[in-house]
PDB file as gemmi writes it, atoms N, CA and C in Angstrom:
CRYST1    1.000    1.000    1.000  90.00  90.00  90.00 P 1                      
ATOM      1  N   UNK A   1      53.949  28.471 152.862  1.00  0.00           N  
ATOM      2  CA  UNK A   1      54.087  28.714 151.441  1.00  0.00           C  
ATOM      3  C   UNK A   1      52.699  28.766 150.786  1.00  0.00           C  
ATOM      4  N   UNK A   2      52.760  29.572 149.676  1.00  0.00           N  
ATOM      5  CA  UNK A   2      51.271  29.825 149.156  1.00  0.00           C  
ATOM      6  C   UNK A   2      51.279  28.707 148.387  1.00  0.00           C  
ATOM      7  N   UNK A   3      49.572  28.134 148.012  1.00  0.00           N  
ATOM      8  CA  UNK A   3      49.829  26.892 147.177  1.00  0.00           C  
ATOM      9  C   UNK A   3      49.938  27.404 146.163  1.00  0.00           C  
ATOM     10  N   UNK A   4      50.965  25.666 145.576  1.00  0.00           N  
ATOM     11  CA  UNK A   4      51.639  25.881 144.177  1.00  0.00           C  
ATOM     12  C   UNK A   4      50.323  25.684 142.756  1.00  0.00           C  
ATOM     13  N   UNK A   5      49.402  25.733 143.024  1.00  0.00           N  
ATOM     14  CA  UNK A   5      48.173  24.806 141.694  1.00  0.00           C  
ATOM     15  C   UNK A   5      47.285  26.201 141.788  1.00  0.00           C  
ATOM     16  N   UNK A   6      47.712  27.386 142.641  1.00  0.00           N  
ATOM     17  CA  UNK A   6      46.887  28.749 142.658  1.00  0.00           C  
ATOM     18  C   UNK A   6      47.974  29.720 142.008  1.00  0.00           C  
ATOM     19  N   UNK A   7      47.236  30.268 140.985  1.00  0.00           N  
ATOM     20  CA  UNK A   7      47.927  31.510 140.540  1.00  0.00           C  
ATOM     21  C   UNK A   7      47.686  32.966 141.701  1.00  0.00           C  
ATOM     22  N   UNK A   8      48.723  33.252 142.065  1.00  0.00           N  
ATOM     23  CA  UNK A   8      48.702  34.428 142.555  1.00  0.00           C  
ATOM     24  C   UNK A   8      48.806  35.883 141.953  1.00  0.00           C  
ATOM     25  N   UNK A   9      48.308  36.851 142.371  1.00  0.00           N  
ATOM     26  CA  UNK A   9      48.245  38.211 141.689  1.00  0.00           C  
ATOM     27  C   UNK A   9      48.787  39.308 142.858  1.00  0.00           C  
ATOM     28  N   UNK A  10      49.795  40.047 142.279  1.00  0.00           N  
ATOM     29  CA  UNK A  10      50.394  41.108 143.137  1.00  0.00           C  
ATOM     30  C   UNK A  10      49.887  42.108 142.816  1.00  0.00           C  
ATOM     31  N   UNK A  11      48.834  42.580 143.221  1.00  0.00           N  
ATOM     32  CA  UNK A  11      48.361  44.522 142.679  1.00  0.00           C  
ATOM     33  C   UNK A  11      49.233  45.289 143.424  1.00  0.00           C  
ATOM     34  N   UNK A  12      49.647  46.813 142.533  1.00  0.00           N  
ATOM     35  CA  UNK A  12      50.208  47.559 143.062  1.00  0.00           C  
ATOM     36  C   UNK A  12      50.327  48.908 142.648  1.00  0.00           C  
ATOM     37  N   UNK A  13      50.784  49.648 142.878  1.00  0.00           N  
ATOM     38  CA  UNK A  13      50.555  51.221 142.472  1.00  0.00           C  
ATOM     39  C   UNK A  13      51.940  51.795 142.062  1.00  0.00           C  
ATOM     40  N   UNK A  14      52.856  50.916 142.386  1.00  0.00           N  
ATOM     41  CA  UNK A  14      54.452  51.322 142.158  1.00  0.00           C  
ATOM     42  C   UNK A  14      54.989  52.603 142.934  1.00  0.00           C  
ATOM     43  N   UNK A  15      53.915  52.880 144.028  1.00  0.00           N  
ATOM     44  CA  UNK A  15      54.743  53.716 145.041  1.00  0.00           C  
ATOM     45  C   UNK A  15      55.821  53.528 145.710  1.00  0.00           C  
ATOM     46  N   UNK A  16      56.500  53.931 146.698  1.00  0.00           N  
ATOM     47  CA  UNK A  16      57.430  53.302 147.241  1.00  0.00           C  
ATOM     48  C   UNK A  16      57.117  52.296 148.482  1.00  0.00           C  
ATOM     49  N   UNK A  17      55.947  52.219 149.052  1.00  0.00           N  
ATOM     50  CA  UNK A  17      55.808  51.306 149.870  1.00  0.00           C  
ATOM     51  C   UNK A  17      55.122  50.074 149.098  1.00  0.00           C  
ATOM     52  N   UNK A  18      54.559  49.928 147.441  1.00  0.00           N  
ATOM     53  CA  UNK A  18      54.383  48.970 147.118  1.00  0.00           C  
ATOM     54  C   UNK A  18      55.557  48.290 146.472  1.00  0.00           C  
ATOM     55  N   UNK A  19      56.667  48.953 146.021  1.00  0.00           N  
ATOM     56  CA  UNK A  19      57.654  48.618 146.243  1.00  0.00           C  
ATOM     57  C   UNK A  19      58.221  47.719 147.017  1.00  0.00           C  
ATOM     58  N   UNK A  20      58.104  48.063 148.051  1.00  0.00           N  
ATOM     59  CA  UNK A  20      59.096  47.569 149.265  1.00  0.00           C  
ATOM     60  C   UNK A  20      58.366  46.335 149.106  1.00  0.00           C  
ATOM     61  N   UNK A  21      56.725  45.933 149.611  1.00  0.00           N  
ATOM     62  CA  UNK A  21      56.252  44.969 149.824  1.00  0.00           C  
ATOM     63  C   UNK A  21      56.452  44.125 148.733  1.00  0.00           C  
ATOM     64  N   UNK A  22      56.326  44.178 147.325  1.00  0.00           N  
ATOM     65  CA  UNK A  22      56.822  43.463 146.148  1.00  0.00           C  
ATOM     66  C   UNK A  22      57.892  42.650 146.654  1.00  0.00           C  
ATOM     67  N   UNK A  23      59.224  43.746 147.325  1.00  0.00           N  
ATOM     68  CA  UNK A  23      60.912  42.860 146.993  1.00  0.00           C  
ATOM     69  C   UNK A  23      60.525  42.104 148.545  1.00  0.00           C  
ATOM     70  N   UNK A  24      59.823  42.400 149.564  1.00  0.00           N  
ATOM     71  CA  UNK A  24      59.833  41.404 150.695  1.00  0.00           C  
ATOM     72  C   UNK A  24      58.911  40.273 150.582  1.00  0.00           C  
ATOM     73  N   UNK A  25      57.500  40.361 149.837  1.00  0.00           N  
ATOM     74  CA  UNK A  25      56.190  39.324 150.336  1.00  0.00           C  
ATOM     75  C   UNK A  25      56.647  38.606 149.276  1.00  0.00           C  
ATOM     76  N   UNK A  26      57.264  38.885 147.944  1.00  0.00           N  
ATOM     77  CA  UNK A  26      57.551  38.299 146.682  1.00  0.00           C  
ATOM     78  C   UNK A  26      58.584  36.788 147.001  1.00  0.00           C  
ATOM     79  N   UNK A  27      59.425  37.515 147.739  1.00  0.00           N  
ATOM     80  CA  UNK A  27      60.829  36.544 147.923  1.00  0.00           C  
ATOM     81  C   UNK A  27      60.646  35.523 149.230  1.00  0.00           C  
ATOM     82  N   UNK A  28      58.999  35.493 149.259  1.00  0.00           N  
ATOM     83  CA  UNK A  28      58.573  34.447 150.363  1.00  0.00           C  
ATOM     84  C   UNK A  28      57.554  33.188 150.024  1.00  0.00           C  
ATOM     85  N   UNK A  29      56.992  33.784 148.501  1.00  0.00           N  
ATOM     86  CA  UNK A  29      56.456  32.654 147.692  1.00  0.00           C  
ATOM     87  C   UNK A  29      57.363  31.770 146.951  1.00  0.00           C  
ATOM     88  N   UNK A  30      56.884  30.551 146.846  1.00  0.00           N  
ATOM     89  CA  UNK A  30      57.529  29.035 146.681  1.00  0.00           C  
ATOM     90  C   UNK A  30      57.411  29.690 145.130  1.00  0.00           C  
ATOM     91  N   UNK A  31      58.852  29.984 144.449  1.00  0.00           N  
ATOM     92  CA  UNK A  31      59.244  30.304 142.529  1.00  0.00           C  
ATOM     93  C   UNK A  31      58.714  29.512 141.608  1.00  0.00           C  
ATOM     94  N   UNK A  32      57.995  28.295 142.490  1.00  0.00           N  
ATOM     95  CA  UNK A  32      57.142  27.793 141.444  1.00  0.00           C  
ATOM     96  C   UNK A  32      55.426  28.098 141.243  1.00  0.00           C  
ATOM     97  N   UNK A  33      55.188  28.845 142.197  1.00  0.00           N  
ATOM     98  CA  UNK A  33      53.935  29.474 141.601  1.00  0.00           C  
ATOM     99  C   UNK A  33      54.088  30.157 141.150  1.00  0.00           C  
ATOM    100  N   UNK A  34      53.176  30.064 140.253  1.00  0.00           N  
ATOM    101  CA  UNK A  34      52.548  31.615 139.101  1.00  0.00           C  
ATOM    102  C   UNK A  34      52.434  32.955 139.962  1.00  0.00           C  
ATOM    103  N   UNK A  35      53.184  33.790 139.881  1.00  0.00           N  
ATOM    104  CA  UNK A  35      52.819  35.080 140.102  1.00  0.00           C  
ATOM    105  C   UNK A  35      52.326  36.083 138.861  1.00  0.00           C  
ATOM    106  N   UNK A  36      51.572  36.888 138.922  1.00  0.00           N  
ATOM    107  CA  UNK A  36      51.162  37.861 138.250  1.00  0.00           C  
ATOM    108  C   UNK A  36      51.135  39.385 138.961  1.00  0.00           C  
ATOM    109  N   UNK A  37      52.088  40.460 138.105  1.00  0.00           N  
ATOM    110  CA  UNK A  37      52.313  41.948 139.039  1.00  0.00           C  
ATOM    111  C   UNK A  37      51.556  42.386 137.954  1.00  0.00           C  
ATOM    112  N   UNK A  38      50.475  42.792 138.998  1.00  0.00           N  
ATOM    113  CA  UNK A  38      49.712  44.232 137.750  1.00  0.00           C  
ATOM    114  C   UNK A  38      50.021  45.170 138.755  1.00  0.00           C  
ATOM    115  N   UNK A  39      50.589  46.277 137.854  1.00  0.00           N  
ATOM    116  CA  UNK A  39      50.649  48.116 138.358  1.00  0.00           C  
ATOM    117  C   UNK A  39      49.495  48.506 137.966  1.00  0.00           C  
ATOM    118  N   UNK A  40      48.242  48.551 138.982  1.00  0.00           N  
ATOM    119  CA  UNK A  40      47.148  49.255 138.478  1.00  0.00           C  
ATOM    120  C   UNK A  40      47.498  50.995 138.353  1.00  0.00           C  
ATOM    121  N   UNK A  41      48.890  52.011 138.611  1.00  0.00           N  
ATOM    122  CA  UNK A  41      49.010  53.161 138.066  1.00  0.00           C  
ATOM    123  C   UNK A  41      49.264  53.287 136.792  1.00  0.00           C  
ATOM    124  N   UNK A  42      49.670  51.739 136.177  1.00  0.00           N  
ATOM    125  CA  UNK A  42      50.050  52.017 134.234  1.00  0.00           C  
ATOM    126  C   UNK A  42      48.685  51.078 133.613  1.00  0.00           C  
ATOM    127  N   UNK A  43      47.879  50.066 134.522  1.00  0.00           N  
ATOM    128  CA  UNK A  43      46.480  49.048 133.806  1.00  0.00           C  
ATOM    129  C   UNK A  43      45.746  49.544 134.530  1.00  0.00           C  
ATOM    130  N   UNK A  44      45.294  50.828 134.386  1.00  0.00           N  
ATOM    131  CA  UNK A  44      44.018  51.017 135.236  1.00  0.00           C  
ATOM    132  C   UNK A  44      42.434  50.331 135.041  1.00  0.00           C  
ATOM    133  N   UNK A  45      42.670  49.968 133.460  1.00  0.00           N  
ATOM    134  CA  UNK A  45      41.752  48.815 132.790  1.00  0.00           C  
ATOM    135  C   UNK A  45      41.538  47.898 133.875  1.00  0.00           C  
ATOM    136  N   UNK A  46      42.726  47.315 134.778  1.00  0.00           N  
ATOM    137  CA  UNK A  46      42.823  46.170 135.888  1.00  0.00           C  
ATOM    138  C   UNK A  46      42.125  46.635 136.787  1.00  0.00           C  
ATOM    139  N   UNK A  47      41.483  47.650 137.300  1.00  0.00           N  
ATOM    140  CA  UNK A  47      41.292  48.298 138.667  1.00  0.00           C  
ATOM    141  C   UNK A  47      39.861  47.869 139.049  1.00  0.00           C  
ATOM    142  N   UNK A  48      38.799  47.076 138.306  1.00  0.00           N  
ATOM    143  CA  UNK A  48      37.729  46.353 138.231  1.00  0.00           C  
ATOM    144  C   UNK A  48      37.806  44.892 138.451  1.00  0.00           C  
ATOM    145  N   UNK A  49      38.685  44.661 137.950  1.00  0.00           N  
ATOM    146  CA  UNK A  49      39.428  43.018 138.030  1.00  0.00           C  
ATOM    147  C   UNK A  49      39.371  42.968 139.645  1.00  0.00           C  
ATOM    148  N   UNK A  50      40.438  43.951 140.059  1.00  0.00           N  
ATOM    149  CA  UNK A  50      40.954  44.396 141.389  1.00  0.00           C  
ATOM    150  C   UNK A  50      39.822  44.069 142.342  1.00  0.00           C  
ATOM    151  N   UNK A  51      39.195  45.025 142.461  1.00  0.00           N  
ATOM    152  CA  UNK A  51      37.664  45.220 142.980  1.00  0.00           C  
ATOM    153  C   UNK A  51      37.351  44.117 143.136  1.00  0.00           C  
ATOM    154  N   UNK A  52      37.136  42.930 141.969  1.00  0.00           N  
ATOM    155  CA  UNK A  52      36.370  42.313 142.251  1.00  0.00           C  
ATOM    156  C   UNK A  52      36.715  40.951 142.694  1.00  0.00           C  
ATOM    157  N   UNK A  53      37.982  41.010 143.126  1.00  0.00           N  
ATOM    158  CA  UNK A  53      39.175  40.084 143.824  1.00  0.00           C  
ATOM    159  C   UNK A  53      38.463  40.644 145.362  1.00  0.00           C  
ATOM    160  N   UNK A  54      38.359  41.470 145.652  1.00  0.00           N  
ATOM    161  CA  UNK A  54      37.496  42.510 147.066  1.00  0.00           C  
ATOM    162  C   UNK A  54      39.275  43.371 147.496  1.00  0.00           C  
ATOM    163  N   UNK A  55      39.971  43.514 146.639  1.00  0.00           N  
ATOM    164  CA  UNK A  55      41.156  44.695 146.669  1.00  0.00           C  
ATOM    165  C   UNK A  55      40.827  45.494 147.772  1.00  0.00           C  
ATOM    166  N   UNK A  56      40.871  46.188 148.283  1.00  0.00           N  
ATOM    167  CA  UNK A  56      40.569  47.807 148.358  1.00  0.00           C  
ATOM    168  C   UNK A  56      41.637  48.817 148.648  1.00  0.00           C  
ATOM    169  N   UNK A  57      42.614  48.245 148.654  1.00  0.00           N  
ATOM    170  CA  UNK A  57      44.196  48.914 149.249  1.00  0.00           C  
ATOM    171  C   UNK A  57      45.434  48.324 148.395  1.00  0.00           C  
ATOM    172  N   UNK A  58      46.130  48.957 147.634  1.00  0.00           N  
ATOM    173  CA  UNK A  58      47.735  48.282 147.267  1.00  0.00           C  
ATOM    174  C   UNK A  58      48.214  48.646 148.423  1.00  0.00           C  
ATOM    175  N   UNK A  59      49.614  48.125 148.476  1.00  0.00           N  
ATOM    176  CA  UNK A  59      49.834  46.390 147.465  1.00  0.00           C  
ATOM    177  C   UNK A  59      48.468  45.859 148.110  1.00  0.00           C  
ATOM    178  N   UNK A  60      48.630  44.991 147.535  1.00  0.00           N  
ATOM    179  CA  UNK A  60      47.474  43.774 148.063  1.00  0.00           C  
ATOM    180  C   UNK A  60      48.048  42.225 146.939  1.00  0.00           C  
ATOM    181  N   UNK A  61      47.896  41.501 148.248  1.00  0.00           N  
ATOM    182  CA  UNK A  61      48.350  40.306 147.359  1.00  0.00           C  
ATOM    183  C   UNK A  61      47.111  39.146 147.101  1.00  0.00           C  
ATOM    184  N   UNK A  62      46.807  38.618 145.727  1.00  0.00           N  
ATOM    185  CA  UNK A  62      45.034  37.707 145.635  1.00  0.00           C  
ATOM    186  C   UNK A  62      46.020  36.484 145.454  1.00  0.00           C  
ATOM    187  N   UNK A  63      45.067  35.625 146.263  1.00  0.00           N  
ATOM    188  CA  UNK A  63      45.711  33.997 146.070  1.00  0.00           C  
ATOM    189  C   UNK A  63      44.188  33.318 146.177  1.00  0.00           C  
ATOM    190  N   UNK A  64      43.270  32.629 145.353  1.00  0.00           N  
ATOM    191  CA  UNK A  64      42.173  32.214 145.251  1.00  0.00           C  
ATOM    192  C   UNK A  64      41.089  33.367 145.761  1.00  0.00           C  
ATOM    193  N   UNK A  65      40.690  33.145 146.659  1.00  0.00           N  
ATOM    194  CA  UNK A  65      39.519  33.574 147.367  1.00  0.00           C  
ATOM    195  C   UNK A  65      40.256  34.321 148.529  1.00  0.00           C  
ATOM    196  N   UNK A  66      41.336  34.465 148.671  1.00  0.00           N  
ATOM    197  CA  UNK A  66      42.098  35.419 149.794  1.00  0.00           C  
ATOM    198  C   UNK A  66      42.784  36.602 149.104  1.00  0.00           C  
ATOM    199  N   UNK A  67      42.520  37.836 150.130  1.00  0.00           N  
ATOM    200  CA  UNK A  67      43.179  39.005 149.632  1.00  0.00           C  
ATOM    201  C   UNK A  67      43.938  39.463 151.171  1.00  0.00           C  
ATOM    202  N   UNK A  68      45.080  39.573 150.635  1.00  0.00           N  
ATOM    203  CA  UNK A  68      46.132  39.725 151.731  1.00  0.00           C  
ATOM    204  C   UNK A  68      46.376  41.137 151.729  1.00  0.00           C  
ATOM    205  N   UNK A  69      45.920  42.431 152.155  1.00  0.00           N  
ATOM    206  CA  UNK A  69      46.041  43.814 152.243  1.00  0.00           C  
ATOM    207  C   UNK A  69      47.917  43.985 152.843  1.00  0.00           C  
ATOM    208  N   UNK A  70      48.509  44.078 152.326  1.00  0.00           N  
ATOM    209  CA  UNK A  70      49.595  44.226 152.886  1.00  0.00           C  
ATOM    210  C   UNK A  70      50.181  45.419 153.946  1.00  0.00           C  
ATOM    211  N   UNK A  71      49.961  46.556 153.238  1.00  0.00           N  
ATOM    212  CA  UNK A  71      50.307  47.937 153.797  1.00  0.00           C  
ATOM    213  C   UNK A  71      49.484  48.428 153.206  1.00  0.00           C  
ATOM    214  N   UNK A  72      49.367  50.184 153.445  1.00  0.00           N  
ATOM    215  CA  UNK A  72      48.588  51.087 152.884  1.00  0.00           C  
ATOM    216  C   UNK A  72      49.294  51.757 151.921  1.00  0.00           C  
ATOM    217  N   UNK A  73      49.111  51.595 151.134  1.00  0.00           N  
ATOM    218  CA  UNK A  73      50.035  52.906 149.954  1.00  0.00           C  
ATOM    219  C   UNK A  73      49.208  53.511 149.393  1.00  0.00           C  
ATOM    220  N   UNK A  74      47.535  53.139 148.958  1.00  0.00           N  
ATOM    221  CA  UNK A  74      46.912  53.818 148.101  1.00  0.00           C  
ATOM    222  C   UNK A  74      45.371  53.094 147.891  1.00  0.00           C  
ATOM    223  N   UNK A  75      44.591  53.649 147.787  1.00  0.00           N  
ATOM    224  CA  UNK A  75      42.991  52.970 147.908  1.00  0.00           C  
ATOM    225  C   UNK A  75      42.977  53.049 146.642  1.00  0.00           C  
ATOM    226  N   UNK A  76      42.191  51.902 146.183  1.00  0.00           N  
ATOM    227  CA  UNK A  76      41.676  51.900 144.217  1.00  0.00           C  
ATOM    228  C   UNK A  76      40.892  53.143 143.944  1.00  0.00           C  
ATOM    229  N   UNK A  77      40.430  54.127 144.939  1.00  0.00           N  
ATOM    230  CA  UNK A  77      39.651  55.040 144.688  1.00  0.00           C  
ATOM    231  C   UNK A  77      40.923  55.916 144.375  1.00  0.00           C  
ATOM    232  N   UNK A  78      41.888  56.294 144.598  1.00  0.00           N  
ATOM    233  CA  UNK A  78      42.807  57.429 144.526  1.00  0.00           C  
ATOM    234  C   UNK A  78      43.519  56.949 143.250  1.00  0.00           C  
ATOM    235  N   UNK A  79      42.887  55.405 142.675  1.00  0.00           N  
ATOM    236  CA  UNK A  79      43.569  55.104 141.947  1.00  0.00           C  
ATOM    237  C   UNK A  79      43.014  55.566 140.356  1.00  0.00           C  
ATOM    238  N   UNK A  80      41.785  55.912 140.239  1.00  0.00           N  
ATOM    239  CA  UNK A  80      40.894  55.540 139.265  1.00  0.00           C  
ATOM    240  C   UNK A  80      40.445  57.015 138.807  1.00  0.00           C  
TER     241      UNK A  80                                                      
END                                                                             
């Protein structure tokens, strides 16, 4: 379980494979942490934030100092 005293951040592009990873990696964190879903295709404002979490692929999931690349759906460059 991810720790509960870390806010987590779900980046994503709302393709269909960030999709998928949302309804599976989502329903495996403990409901009492903080999650946060940014769609960097509607906050592209976020896509620096992203970056500087070290993103480089949605989904991607940030939990402190870890970035969990999940699948490939889309590079922040195709995003921006």
């Amino acid at each position: 379980m991810v720790n509960k005293t870390k806010e987590v951040i779900f980046y994503h592009a709302g393709c269909p494979v960030c999709i998928s990873a949302e309804n599976s990696v989502l329903s495996l964190i403990d409901p009492a942490t903080k999650v946060r879903i940014v769609h960097l295709g509607q906050e592209k404002e976020k896509i620096a934030d992203a970056e500087k979490a070290g993103v480089k692929s949605v989904p991607a999931l940030v939990f402190g100092d870890e970035v969990l690349h999940i699948n490939f759906g889309a590079s922040l460059n195709d995003l921006k």
